[in-house]
C-alpha positions as CSV (number, residue, x, y, z in Angstrom):
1,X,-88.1,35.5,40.8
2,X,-91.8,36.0,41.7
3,X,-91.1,39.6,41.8
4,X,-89.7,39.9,38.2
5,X,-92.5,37.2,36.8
6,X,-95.5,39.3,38.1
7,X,-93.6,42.6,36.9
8,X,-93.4,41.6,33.9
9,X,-96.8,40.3,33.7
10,X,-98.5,43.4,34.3
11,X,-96.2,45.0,31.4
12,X,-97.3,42.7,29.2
13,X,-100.8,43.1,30.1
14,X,-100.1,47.5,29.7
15,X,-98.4,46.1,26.3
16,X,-101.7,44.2,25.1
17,X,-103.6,46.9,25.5
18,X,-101.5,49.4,24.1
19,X,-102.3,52.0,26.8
20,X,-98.3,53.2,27.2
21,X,-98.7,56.3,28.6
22,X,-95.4,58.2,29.7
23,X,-95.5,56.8,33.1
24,X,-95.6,53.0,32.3
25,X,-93.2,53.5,29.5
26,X,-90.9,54.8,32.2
27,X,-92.0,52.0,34.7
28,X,-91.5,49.7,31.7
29,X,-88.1,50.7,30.8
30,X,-86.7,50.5,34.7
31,X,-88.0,47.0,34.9
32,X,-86.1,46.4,31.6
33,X,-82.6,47.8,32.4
34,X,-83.1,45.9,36.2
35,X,-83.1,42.6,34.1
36,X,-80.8,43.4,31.4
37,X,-78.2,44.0,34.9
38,X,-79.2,40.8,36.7
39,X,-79.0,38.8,33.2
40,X,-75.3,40.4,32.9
41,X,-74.3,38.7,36.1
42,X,-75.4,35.4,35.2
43,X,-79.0,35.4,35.8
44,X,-79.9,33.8,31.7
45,X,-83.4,33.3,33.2
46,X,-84.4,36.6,32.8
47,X,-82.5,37.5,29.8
48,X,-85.6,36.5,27.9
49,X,-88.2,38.7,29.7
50,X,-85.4,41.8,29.3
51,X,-85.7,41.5,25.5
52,X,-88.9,41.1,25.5
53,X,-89.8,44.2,26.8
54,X,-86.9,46.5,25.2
55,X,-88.6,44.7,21.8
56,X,-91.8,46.3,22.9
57,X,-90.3,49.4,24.0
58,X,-88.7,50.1,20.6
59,X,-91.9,49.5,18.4
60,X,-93.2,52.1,20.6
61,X,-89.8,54.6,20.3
62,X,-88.5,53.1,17.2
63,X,-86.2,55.9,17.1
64,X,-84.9,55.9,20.6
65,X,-81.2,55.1,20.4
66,X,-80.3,53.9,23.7
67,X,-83.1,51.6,23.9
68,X,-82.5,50.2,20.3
69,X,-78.7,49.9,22.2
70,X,-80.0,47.9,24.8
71,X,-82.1,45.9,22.8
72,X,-78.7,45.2,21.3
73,X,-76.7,44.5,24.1
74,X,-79.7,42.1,25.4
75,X,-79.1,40.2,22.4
76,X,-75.7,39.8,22.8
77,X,-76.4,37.9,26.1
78,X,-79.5,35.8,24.4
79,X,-76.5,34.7,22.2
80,X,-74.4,34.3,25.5
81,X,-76.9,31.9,27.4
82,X,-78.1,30.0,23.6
83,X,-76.6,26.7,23.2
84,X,-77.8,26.0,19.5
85,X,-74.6,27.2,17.4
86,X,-77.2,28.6,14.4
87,X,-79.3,30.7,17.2
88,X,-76.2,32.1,18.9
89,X,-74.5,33.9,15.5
90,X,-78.4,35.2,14.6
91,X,-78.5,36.7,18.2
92,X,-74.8,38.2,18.2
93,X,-74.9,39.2,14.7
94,X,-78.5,41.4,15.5
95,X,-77.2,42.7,19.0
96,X,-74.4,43.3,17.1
97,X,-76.4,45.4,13.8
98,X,-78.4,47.1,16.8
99,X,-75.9,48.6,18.8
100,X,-73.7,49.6,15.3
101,X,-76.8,51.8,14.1
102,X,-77.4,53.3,18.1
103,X,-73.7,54.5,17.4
104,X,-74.0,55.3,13.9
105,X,-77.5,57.4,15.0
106,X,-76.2,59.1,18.3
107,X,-72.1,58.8,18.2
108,X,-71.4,61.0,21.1
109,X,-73.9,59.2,23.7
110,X,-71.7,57.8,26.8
111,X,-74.3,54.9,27.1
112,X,-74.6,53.7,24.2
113,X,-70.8,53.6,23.3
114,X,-70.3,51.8,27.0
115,X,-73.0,49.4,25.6
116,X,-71.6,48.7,22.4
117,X,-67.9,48.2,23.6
118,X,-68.5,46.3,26.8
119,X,-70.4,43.6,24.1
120,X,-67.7,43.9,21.0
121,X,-65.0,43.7,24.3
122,X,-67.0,40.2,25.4
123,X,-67.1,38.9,22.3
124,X,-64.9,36.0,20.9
125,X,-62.2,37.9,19.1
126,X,-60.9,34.8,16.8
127,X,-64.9,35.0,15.8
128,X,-65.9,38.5,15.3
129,X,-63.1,40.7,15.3
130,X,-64.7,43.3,17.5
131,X,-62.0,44.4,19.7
132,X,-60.9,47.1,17.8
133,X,-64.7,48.6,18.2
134,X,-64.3,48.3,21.8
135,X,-61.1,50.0,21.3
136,X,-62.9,53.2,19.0
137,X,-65.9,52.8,21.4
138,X,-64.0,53.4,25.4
139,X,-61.3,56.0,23.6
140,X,-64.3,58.2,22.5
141,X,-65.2,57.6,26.4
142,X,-62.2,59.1,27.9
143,X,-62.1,61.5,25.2
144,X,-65.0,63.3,26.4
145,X,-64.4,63.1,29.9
146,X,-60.8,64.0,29.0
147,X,-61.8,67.2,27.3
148,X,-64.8,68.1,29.9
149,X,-64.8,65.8,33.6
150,X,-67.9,67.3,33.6
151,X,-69.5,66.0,30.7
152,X,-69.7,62.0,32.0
153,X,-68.9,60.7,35.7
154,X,-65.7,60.0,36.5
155,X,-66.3,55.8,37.3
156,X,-67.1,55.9,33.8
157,X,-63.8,57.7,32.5
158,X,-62.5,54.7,34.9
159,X,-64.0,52.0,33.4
160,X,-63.9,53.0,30.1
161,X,-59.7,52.4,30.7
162,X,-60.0,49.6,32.6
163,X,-61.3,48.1,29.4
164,X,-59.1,49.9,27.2
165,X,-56.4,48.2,29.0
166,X,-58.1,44.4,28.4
167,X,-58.7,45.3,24.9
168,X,-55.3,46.5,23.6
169,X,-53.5,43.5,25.5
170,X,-55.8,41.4,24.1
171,X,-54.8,42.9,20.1
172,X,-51.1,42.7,21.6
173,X,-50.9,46.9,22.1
174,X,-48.9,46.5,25.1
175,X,-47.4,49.1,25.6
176,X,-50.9,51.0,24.9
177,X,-52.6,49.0,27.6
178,X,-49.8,50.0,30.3
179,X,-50.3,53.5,29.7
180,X,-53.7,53.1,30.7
181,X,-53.0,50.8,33.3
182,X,-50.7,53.5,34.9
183,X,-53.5,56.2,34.2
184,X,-56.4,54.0,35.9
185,X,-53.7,53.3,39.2
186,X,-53.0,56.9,39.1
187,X,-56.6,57.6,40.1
188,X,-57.5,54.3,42.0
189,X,-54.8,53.0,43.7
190,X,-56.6,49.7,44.6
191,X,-56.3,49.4,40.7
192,X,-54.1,46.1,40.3
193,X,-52.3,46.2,37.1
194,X,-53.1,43.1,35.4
195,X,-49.8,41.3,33.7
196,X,-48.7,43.0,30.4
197,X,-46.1,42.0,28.7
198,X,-43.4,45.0,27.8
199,X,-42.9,43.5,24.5
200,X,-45.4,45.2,21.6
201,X,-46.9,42.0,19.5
202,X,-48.1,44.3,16.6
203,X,-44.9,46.0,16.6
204,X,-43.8,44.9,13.2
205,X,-47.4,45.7,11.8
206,X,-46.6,49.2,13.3
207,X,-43.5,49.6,10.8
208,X,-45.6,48.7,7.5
209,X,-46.5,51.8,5.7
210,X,-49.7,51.7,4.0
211,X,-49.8,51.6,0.2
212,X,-51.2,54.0,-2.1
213,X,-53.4,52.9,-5.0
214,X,-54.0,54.5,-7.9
215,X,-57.5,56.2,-8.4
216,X,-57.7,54.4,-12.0
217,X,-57.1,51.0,-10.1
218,X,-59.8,51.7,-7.7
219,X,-62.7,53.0,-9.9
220,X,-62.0,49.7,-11.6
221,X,-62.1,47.6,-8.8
222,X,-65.6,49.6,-7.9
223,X,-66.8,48.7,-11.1
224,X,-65.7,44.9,-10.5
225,X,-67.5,45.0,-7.2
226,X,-70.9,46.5,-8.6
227,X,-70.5,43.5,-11.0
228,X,-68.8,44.0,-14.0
229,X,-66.9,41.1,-15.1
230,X,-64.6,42.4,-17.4
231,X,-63.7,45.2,-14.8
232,X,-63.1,41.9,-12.5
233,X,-61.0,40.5,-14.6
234,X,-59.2,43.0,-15.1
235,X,-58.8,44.4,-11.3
236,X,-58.1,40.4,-10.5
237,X,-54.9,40.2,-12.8
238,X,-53.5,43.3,-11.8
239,X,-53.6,43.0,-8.2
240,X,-52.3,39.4,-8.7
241,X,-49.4,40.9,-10.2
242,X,-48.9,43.5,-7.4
243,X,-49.3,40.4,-5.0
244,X,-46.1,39.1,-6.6
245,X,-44.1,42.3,-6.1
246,X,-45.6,42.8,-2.4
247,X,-46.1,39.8,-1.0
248,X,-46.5,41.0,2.4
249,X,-48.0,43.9,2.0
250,X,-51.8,43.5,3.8
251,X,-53.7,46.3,1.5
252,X,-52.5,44.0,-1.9
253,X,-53.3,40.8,0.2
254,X,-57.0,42.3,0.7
255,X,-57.4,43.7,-2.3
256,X,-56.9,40.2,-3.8
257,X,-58.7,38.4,-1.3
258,X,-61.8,40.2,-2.1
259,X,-61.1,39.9,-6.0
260,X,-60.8,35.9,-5.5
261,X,-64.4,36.0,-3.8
262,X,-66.0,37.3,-6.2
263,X,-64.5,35.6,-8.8
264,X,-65.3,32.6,-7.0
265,X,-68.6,33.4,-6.4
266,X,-69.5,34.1,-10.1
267,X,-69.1,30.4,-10.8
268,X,-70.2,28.9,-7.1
269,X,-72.4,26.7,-8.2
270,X,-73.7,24.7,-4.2
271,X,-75.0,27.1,-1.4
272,X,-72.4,25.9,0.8
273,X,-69.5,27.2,-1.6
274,X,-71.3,31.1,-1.7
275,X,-71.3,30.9,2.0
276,X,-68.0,29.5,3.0
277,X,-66.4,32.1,0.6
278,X,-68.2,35.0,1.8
279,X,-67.8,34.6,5.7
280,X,-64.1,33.2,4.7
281,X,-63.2,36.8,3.4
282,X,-65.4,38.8,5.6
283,X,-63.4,36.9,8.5
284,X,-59.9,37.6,6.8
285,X,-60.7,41.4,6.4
286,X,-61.9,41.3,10.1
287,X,-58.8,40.7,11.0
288,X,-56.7,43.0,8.7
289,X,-58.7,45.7,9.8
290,X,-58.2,44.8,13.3
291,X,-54.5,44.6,12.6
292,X,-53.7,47.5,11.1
293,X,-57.2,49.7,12.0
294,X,-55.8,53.3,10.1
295,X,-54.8,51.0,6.4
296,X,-58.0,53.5,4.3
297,X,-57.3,50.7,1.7
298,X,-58.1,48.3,3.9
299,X,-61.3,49.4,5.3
300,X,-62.3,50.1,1.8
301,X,-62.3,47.1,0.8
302,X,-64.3,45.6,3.2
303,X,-66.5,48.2,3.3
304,X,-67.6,47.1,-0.2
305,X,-67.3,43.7,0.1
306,X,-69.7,43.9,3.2
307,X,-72.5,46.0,1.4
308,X,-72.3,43.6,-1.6
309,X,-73.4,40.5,0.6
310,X,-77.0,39.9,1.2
311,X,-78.1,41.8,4.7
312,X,-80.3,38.5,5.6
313,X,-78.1,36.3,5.7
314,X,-74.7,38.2,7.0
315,X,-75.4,41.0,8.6
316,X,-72.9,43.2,7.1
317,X,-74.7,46.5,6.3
318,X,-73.5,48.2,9.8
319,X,-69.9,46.6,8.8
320,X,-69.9,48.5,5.7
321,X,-71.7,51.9,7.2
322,X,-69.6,52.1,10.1
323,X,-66.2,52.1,7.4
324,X,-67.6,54.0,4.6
325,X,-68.2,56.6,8.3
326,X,-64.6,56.1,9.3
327,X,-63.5,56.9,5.8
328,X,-65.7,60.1,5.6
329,X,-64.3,61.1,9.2
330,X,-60.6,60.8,8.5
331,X,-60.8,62.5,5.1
332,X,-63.1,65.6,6.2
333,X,-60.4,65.7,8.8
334,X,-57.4,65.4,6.2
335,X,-58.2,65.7,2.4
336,X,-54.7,64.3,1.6
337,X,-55.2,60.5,2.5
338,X,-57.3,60.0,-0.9
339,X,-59.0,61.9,-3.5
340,X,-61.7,64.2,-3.9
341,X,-63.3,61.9,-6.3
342,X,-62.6,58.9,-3.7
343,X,-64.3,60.8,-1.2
344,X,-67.4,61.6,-3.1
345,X,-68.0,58.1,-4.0
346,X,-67.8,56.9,-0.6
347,X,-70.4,59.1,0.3
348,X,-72.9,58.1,-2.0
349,X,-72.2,54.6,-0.9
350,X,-72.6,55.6,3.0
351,X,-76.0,56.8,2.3
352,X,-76.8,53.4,0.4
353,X,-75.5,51.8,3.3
354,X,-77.6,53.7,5.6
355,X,-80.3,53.0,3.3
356,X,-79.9,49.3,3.7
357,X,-79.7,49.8,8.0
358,X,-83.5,51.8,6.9
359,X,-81.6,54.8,8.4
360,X,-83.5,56.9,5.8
361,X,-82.9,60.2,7.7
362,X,-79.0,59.9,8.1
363,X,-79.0,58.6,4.6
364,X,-80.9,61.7,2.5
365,X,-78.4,63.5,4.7
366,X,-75.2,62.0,3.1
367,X,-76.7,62.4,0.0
368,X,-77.2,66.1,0.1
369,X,-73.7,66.5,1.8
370,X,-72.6,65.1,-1.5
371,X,-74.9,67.0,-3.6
372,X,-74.0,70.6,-2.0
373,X,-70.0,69.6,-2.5
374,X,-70.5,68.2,-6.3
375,X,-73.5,69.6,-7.2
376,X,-73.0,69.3,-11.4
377,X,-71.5,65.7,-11.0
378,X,-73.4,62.2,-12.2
379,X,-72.9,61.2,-8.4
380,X,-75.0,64.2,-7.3
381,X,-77.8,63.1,-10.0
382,X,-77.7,59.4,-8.6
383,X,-77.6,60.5,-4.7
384,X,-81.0,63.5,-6.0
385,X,-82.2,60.1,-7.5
386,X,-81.4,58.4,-4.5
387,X,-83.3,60.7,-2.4
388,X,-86.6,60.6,-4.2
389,X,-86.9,56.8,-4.3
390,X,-86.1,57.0,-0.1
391,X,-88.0,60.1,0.5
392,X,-91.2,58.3,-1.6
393,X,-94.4,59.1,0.1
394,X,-97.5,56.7,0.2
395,X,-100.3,57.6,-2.5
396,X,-103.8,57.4,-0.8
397,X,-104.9,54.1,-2.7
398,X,-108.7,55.4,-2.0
399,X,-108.2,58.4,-4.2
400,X,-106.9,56.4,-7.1
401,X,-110.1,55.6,-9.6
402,X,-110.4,51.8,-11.2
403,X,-112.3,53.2,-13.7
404,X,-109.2,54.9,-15.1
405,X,-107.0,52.0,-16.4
406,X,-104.7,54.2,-18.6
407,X,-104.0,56.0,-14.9
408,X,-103.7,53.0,-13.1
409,X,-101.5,51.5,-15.4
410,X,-99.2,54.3,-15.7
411,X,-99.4,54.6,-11.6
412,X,-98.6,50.6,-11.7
413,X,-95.4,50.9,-13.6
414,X,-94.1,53.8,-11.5
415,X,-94.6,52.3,-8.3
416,X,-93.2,49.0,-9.4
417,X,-89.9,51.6,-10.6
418,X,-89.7,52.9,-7.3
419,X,-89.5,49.4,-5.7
420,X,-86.9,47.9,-7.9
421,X,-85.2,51.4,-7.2
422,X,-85.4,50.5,-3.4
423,X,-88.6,52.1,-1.9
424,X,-90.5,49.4,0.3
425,X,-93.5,51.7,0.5
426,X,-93.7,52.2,-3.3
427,X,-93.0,48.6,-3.7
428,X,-95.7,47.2,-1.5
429,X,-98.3,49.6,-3.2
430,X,-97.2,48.4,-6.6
431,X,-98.9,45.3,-5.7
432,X,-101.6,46.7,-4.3
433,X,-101.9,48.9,-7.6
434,X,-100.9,45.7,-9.7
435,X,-103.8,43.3,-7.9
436,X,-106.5,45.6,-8.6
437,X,-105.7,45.5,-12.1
438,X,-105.7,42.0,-12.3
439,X,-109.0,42.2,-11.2
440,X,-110.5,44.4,-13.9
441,X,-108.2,42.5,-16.1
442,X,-108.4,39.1,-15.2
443,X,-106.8,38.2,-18.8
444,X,-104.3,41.2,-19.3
445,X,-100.6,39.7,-19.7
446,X,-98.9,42.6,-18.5
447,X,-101.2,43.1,-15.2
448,X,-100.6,39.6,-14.3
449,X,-96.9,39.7,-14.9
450,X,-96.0,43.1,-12.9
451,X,-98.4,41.9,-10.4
452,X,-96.1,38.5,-10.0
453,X,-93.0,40.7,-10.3
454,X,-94.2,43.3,-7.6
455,X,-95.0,40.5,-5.3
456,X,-91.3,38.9,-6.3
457,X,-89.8,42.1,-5.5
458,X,-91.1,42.5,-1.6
459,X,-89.1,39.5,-1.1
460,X,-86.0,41.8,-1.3
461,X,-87.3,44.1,1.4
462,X,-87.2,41.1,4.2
463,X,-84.9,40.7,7.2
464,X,-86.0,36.8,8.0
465,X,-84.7,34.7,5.2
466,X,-87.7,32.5,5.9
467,X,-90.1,35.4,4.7
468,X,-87.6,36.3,2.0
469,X,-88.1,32.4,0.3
470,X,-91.7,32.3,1.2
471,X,-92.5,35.8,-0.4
472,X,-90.0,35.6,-3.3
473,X,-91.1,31.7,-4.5
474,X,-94.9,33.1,-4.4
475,X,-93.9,35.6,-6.8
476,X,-91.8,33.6,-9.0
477,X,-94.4,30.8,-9.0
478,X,-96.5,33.2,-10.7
479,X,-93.7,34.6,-12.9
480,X,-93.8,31.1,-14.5
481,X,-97.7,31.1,-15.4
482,X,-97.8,34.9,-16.5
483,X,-96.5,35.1,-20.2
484,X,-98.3,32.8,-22.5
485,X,-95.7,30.1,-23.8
486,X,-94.0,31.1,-26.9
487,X,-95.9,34.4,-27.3
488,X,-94.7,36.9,-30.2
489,X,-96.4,39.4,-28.9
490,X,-94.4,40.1,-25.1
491,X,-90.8,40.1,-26.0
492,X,-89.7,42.6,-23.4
493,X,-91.3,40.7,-20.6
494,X,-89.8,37.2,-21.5
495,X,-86.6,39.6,-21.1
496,X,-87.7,41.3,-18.0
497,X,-88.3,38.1,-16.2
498,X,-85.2,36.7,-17.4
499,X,-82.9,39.8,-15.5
500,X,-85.3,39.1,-12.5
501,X,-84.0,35.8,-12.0
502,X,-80.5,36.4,-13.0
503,X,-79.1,37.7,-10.0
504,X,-80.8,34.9,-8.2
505,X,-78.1,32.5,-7.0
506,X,-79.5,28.9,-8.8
507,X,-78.6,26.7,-5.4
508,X,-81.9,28.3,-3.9
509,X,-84.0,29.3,-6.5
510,X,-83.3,26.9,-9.3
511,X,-83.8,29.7,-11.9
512,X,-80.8,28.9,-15.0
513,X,-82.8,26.8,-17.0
514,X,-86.2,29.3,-16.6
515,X,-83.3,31.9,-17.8
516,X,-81.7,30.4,-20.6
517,X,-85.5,29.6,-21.8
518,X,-86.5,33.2,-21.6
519,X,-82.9,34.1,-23.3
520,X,-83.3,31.7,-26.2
521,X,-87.0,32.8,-26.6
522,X,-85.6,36.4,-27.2
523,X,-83.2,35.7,-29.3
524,X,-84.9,33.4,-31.7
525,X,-88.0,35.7,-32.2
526,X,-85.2,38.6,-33.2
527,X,-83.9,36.6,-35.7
528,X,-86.8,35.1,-37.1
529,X,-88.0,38.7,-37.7
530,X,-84.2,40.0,-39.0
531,X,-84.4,42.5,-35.8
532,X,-88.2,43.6,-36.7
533,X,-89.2,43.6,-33.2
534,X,-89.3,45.5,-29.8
535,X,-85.8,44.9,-29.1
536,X,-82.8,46.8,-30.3
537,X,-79.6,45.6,-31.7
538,X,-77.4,46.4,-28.5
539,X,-80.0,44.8,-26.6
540,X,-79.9,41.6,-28.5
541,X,-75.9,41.5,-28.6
542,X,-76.6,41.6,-24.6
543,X,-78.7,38.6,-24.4
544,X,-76.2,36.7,-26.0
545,X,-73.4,37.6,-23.8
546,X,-75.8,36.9,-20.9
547,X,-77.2,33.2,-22.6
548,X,-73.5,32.3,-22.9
549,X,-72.6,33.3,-19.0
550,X,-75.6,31.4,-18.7
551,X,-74.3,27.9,-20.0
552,X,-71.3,28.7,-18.7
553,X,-72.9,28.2,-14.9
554,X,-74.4,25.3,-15.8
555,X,-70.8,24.0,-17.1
556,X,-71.9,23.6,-20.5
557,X,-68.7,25.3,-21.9
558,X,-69.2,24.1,-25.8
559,X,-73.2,25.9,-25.8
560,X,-71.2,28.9,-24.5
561,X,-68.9,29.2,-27.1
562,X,-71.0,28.8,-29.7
563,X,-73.7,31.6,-28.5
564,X,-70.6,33.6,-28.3
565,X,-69.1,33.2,-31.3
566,X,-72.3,34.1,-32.3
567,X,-72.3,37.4,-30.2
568,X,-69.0,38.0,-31.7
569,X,-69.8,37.4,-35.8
570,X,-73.3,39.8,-34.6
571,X,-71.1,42.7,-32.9
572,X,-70.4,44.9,-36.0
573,X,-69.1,47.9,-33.6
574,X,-66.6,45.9,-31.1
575,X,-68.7,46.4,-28.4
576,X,-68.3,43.2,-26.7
577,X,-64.4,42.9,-27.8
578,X,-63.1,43.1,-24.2
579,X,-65.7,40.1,-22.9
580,X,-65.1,38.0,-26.1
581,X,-61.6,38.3,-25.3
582,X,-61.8,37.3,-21.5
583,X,-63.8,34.6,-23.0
584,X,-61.4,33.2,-25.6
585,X,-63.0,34.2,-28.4
C-alpha cells in the first residue's frame, strides 16, 4: 500500500505542475490500469486513486477512447465499493455514459468492448438491463477473432465466450449459452460447463413476430414526442385501441407505455411524480428491449423516449445514441425493415444524440451522411442548420469594438441564437457580449434582459444538476427585475420570457404564476390596442392556448375554459379547432 500511495503521490505532484510529457503520461497510465486490476479483485482502497488519475489522464487526452473506457469501468467499481444508494446510480450511470460513447467513438476496439461488457455483464440486470450489451459487446469479440485469429489473442476469443455463456443463461438463451459452452470446452478442456438448463426461457418471445407500424402512425407519434399535444392525443388513443386488439403484443405495449408517460408528465404536478414516471418507463423498455433485442419498434421507442429526458438527471443520451446507431446499422444493412423516410429521420436524431454526448465530430458526420442521401429535403436544411450551430467557432471578443453598439447589439442577438440553438461556445459569449452592453447601457431594457436570459440559458449546458439550479436561478432571478412592470413598450420580451420558463417543470422552478403573469400581460395590451401592437394575430391566438394550458397545471379548470373559449370565439380561420376539440370546447 506504501508503494501505490507514494506512486501516486509523485503523479499528482507531475499533475500539479502540468509537466506531462509522453513519458510520465505513459508512467501515469501503467500505474492507473495496475490499480484499476487490483481494485477489480477486491482491493476498493485503491479504486479511488485509479480514478483519480484516469480523470487526469483524460483532461489531458480528452479524446482517447480507451482511457475515457477505463475511466468508465473505474466508475463502475466506485459504484461497486459506494454504500450511499444516491452515489452508487451517479457512479454506475457515468461509468456507464463513459464506456457507451468509447464504443460509440471506436466500435471495433477489443479493449474497450471487453471493458464495456465485463461492467454491463456485472451489473444488476433487474436494475439496468445491460446484459444484452454485454451480449452485443463479447459477440463483436469473437467475431473478430472469428473472422481473423490474428486480429486479438486467443484468451480473449476465450473469455469473451466464457461470458457469452453467463450472459445468455442469465437472459434464459439456453440453448445459446451451451453452444458456447461446447465451443469454449472445445478449446480448453479444463473448461467446466456451468449448469444450463436445456429448456429455452425466451422461447415463446422467440415465436412473436414483430409488428409493422404504419409510417403515418409514427411521424405522429414523433411529433407527440417533440411535444405536440394534439399529435399526443392523437397517437395516445390510437395505440390504446391497438392495445385492445393486441394485447400481448410488446411493440403496442411500448408504444403505449411511452404515450402514458408523457401524457402523465404533461400534468405531473410534484418532482417525485416526473421522476418515478420517467425511470418507471425507461425501466419497462429496458427490459423489452432486452427481451426481444431485434423488435426496430421497440428500440425506437426508447430511443426517443431516452433523448427526450433531461441528460442531468438520467443519463440517457448514450441509451438513445447507441439505438438510433443500431437502427442506422440494421437498415444500411437491409433497407426493407422500415422506410427511407424512417431512416432519414433517425439519422438526424443520431447526430442530436451525439450532440447531447458533445460527440460533435461523429455528430456533423451523421448529419452530412443525411444531407449527401436527401440533399433537397427539410431534414437536410435542419441537419446544414444543425451543423453550423455545432461547428460555431469562438469570435475573438478583443476584436469586437464597444464603441459600435448597433454591432454589438446585432453580435448580442446572434450569439444568444446560437445558444438557444445548442452552441455552448456561442452561448457563453452571448453573455460575455450581453454584460458588456449592460455596462455601456446600464439602463437599456433589452441589454439587461438578454443578458439575464444568456446567463439562464448556460444553465442548460451543465452536467451537475447542482450547477444547473445554481446557474439557471441566477439567471431567472434577473429575468424577474429586467422588464419594467406593466411596460407598453416590450411586448415581445414579456413573451419571450414567458416561453423561457414554460418548459421549466414548476416543482423546481416555481415559474406558472411568473408565466400566466407575462401571458395575461400580452394579451391584455393586444386588446387594449384592437391588435395595434408588435404582436400578430396567430401569435396572440397562441398565447391563449398556452395561458389556458397554463391554468390548466395549476388545476384551475374553470380559468381555462374561459381563456379558451375565448381562443375559440378569436380563431376566425380554425386554426386551433383540433386543440379546442381535445379541450372540450
Amino acid at each position: 500500500m506504501k508503494e501505490d500511495s507514494e506512486s501516486i503521490n509523485s503523479n499528482s505532484d507531475l499533475i500539479e505542475d502540468q509537466t506531462i510529457d509522453e513519458d510520465q503520461f505513459e508512467e501515469i497510465f501503467d500505474n492507473a490500469v495496475e490499480l484499476y486490476y487490483r481494485a477489480i479483485k477486491g482491493r476498493g482502497d485503491v479504486t479511488k486513486e485509479a480514478h483519480d488519475l484516469f480523470t487526469i489522464l483524460l483532461k489531458e487526452e480528452p479524446t482517447n477512447t480507451e482511457i475515457m473506457a477505463y475511466l468508465g469501468a473505474v466508475k463502475a467499481l466506485l459504484a461497486r465499493d459506494e454504500l450511499n444508494l444516491r452515489d452508487k446510480g451517479k457512479y454506475a450511470n457515468e461509468g456507464l455514459k463513459l464506456l457507451d460513447i468509447a464504443v460509440l467513438k471506436d466500435s471495433s476496439n477489443p479493449l474497450i468492448r471487453m471493458l464495456r461488457g465485463n461492467v454491463a455483464n456485472n451489473l444488476p440486470e433487474n436494475r439496468f438491463r445491460r446484459t444484452q450489451t454485454a451480449i452485443e459487446d463479447f459477440e463483436h469479440i469473437v467475431a473478430m477473432y472469428e473472422k481473423n485469429p490474428s486480429a486479438i489473442p486467443e484468451t480473449l476469443y476465450l473469455e469473451g465466450m466464457k461470458n457469452l455463456v453467463k450472459a445468455n443463461a442469465r437472459l434464459g438463451n439456453n440453448q445459446i449459452a451451451i453452444q458456447y459452452a461446447e465451443k469454449v470446452k472445445e478449446r480448453d478442456s479444463s473448461y467446466q460447463l456451468p449448469p444450463i438448463s436445456n429448456n429455452n426461457d425466451t422461447e415463446k418471445m422467440e415465436e412473436v413476430e414483430s409488428i409493422r407500424i404504419p409510417d403515418e402512425l409514427l411521424s405522429l407519434y414523433r411529433l407527440a414526442v417533440e411535444g405536440n399535444e394534439i399529435a399526443l392525443y392523437q397517437v395516445n388513443k390510437y395505440f390504446s385501441e391497438l392495445e385492445i386488439q393486441n394485447s400481448s403484443d410488446p411493440t403496442i405495449k411500448a408504444f403505449v407505455t411511452h404515450c402514458q408517460s408523457m401524457k402523465s408528465t404533461n400534468v405531473a404536478t410534484g418532482y417525485v411524480e416526473l421522476f418515478t414516471t420517467a425511470i418507471k418507463t425507461s425501466q419497462f423498455l429496458d427490459k423489452l428491449v432486452s427481451d426481444f433485442p431485434d423488435f426496430y419498434n421497440i428500440r425506437l421507442v426508447r430511443a426517443l423516449q431516452s433523448y427526450r429526458l433531461p441528460e442531468f438527471f438520467f443519463f440517457r443520451a448514450s441509451t438513445a445514441a447507441r439505438d438510433f446507431h443500431f437502427l442506422v446499422s440494421k437498415f444500411e444493412e437491409d433497407s426493407s425493415i422500415f422506410s427511407q423516410q424512417q431512416y432519414e429521420e433517425i439519422l438526424f436524431l443520431l447526430g442530436k444524440s451525439f450532440a447531447k454526448l458533445k460527440m460533435v465530430e461523429e455528430a456533423v458526420q451523421t448529419w452530412k451522411k443525411l444531407i449527401k442521401t436527401s440533399p433537397k429535403s427539410n431534414l437536410a436544411k435542419a441537419a446544414l442548420k444543425c451543423i453550423e450551430v455545432y461547428t460555431y467557432e469562438e469570435i475573438d471578443m478583443n476584436s469586437i469594438s464597444s464603441n459600435n453598439t448597433e454591432k454589438l447589439y446585432s453580435i448580442g442577438y446572434t450569439l444568444h441564437d446560437l445558444g438557444v440553438r445548442g452552441s455552448e461556445k456561442a452561448a457563453q459569449q452571448s453573455v460575455e457580449v450581453w454584460e458588456l452592453i449592460t455596462r455601456k447601457n446600464p439602463n437599456c431594457t433589452k441589454a439587461a434582459f438578454y443578458y439575464a436570459a444568456s446567463l439562464t440559458l448556460m444553465g442548460t449546458f451543465c452536467d451537475d444538476p447542482n450547477d444547473l439550479f445554481r446557474k439557471t436561478m441566477k439567471g431567472l432571478k434577473l429575468l424577474d427585475q429586467a422588464i419594467p412592470t406593466k411596460s407598453e413598450d416590450h411586448v415581445k420580451l414579456y413573451l419571450k420570457r414567458a416561453y423561457i420558463l414554460y418548459p421549466l417543470p414548476d416543482s423546481f422552478f416555481h415559474s406558472n404564476d411568473k408565466i400566466i403573469n407575462d401571458f395575461e400581460t400580452v394579451t391584455k395590451k393586444y386588446e387594449d390596442r384592437n391588435g395595434e401592437i408588435d404582436l400578430s394575430k396567430q401569435q396572440y391566438l397562441q398565447v391563449l392556448a398556452d395561458l389556458g394550458t397554463m391554468y390548466e397545471r395549476k388545476y384551475f379548470a374553470h380559468k381555462a375554459r374561459e381563456i379558451w373559449a375565448k381562443l375559440a370565439k378569436e380563431d376566425e380561420n380554425s386554426s386551433f379547432k383540433e386543440f379546442l376539440e381535445i379541450k372540450g370546447i
